[in-house]
TORROGU-491858 format. One record per residue (C-alpha): residue in three letters; x, y, z. Coordinates in steps of 0.2 Angstrom, whole numbers, padded with zeros to 4 digits, always signed. Layout:
! TORROGU-491858
ALAXYZ ...
***
This chain:
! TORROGU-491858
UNK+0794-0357+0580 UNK+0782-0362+0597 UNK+0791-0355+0614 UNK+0793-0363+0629 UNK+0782-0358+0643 UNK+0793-0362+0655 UNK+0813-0355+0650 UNK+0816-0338+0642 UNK+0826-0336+0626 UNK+0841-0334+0624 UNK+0842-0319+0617 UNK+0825-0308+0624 UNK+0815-0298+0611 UNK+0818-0282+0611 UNK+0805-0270+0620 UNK+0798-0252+0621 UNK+0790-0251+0636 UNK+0771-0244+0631 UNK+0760-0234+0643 UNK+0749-0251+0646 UNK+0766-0261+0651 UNK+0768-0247+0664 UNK+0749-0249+0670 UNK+0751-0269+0672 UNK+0769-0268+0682 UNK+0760-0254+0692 UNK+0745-0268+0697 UNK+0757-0281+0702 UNK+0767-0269+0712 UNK+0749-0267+0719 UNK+0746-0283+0722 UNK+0758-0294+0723 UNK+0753-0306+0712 UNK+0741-0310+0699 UNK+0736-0320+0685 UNK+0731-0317+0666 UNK+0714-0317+0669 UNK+0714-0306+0684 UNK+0725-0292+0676 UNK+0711-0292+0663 UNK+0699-0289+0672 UNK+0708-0276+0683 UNK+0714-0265+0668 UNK+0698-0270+0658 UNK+0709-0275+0643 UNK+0698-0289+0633 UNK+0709-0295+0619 UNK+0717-0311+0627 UNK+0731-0313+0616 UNK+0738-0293+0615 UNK+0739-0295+0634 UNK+0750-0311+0632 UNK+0761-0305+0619 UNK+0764-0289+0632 UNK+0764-0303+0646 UNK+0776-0314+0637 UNK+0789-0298+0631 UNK+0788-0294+0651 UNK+0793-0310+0657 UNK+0807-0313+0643 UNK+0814-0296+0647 UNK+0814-0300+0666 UNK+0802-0286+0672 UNK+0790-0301+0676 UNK+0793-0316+0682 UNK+0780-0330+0682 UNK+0774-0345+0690 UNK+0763-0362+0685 UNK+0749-0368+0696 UNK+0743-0388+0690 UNK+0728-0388+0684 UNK+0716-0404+0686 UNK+0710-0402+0666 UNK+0716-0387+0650 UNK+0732-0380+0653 UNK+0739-0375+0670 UNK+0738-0356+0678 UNK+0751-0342+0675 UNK+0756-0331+0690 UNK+0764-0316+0688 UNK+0776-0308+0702 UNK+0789-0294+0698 UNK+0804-0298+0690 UNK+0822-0293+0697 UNK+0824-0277+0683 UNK+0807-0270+0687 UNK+0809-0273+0707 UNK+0820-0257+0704 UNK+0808-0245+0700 UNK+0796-0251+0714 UNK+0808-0255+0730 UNK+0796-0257+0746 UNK+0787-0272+0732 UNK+0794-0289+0742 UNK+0797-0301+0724 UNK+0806-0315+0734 UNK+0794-0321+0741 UNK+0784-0324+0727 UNK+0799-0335+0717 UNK+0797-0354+0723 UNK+0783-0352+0736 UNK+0773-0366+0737 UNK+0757-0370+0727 UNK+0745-0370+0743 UNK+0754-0349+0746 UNK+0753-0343+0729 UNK+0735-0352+0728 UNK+0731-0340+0744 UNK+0738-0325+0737 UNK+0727-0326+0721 UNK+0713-0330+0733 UNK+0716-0314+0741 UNK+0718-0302+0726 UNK+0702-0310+0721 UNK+0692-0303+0735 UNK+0704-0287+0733 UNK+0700-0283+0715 UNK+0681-0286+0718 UNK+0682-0271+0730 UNK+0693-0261+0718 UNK+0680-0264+0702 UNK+0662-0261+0715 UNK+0663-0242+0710 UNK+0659-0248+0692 UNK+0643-0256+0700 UNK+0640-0247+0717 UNK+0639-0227+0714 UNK+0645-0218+0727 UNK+0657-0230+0733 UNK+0676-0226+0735 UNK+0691-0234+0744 UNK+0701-0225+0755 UNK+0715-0237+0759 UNK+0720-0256+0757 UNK+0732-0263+0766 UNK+0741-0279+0761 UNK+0747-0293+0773 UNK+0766-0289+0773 UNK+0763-0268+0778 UNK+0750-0274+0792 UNK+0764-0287+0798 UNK+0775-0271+0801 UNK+0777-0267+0821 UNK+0765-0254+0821 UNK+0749-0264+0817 UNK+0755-0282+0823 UNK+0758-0276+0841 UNK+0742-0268+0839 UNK+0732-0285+0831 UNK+0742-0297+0839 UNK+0737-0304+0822 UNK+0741-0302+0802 UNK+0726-0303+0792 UNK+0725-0304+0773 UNK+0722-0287+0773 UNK+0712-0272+0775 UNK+0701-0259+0767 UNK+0694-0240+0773 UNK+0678-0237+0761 UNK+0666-0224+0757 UNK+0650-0226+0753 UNK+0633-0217+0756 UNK+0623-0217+0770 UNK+0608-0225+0770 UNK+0597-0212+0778 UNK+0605-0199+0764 UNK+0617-0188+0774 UNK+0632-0190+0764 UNK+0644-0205+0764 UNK+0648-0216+0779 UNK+0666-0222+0783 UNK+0668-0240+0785 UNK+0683-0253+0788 UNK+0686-0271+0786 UNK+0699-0285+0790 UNK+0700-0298+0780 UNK+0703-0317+0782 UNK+0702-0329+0767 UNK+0702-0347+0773 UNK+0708-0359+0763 UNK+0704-0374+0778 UNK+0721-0378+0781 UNK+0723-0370+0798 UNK+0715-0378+0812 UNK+0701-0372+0822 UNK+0709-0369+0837 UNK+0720-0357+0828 UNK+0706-0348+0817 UNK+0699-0346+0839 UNK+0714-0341+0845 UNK+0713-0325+0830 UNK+0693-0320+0834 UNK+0701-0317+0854 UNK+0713-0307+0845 UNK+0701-0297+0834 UNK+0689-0295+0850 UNK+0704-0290+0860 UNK+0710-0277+0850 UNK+0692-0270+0847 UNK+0689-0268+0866 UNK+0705-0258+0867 UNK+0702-0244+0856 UNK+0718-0246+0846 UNK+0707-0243+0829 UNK+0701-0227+0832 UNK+0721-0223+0838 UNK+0727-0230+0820 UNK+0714-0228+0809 UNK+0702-0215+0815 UNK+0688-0224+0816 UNK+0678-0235+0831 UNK+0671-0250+0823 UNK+0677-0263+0811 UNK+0672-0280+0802 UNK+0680-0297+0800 UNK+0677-0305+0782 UNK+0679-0323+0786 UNK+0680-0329+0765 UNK+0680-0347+0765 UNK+0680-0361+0748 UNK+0666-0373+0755 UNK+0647-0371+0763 UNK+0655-0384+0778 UNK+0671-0375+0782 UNK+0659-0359+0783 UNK+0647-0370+0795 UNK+0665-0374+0805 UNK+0671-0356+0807 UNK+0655-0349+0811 UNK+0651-0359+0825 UNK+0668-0357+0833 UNK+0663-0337+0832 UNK+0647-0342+0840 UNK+0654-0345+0854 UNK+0661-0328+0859 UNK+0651-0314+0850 UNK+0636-0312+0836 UNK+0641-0299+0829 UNK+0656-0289+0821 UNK+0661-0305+0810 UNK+0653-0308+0790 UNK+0655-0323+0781 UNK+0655-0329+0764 UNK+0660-0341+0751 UNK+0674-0335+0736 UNK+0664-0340+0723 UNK+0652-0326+0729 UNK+0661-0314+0729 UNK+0662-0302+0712 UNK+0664-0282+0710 UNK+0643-0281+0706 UNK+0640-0292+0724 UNK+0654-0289+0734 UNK+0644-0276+0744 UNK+0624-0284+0743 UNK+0619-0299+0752 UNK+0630-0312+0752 UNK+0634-0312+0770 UNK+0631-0322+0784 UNK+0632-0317+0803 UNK+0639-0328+0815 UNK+0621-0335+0818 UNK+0606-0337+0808 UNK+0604-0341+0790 UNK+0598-0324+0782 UNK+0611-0317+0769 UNK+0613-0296+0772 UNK+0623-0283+0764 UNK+0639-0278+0769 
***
């Protein structure tokens, strides 16, 4: 009998929940979202179809719920969010949001955790390298942090990695904003006075003990890159990286593939 991809049964399958049910309920309390393809990679499970038997017993149980994005050709993307029985056992995880949010969001979101899970998986590739703290849209957005920015980024990471000249590990911190090139320019302005603001008034050192930080501008074309870039041109040359998504991957995330605000020489993060 073929199942529907889009309505649950009537009657769910029963399910013992198994220690890798756990782990991927964990990573979508984690992130948010997520698709198939990301969860595999994350957990570094290779067998496709175990994961979407576990995937499918999830979602029919309602510990997951899931969402279609269209595809242009093959069959259209699954998105998982946390359904309304395992939303219990992770309370400060926002589920609403996700159920019946637009294509354009949930296609930002995946963007993000994309970006996300390339930092989570560069240990594998980069030794020495350790994340301290990642921060998701909806905790920076609390009053704390959004008096302080004036702003809500995607997110933001603390890392450890070593030193250059030897000395030990170096602490470092980044915001990140993933542009998907539907906000204008005047707005994308509006948040580099922000950032430049808020460096110039020592409110990171205050909430994140540190002095310095990065913005990484992720953007889906070489033009919109060109666009952004020169509207950062116009007030500093420095403090802001810039890259295309497609770049972006665990064994790169930290090597050259980033431009500064001026120039055409790729460096390290």
């Amino acid at each position: 009998m073929r199942h529907s991809r889009f309505e649950r049964s009537r009657k769910a399958p029963r399910i013992n929940l198994q220690l890798r049910d756990r782990t991927i309920l964990e990573a979508i309390a984690r992130y948010g979202l997520l698709s198939r393809s990301q969860l595999q990679r994350l957990l570094d499970w290779h067998c496709t179809t175990r994961i979407n038997i576990r995937l499918r017993k999830l979602w029919e149980n309602r510990l997951l719920d899931r969402q279609f994005l269209p595809a242009v050709t093959g069959s259209s993307q699954a998105i998982y969010s946390l359904g309304r029985k395992a939303s219990k056992a992770f309370p400060d995880v926002e589920t609403k949001a996700a159920r019946g949010s637009s294509f354009l969001f949930l296609s930002h979101i995946l963007d993000v955790a994309e970006v996300r899970l390339a930092f989570d998986l560069a240990w594998r590739h980069w030794p020495g390298f350790e994340i301290e703290e990642w921060l998701i849209s909806s905790t920076l957005a609390e009053t704390r942090f959004r008096e302080c920015l004036g702003l809500i980024p995607d997110g933001f990471c603390c890392y450890r990695r070593p030193a250059e000249d030897g000395s030990g590990s170096k602490r470092w911190s980044v915001f990140l904003e993933v542009d998907r090139g539907m906000e204008s320019l005047s707005i994308f302005a509006r948040k580099v006075e922000r950032y430049l603001a808020y460096a110039e008034s020592g409110r990171h050192q205050e909430l994140f003990r540190l002095r310095f930080f990065r913005v990484l501008c992720v953007g889906l074309s070489e033009k919109r890159l060109r666009n952004l870039r020169t509207v950062v041109q116009r007030y500093t040359d420095k403090g802001f990286r810039f890259t295309l998504l497609e770049s972006i991957k665990p064994e790169t995330i930290l090597g050259p593939i980033w431009l500064l605000p001026q120039g055409e020489e790729r460096v390290p993060l």
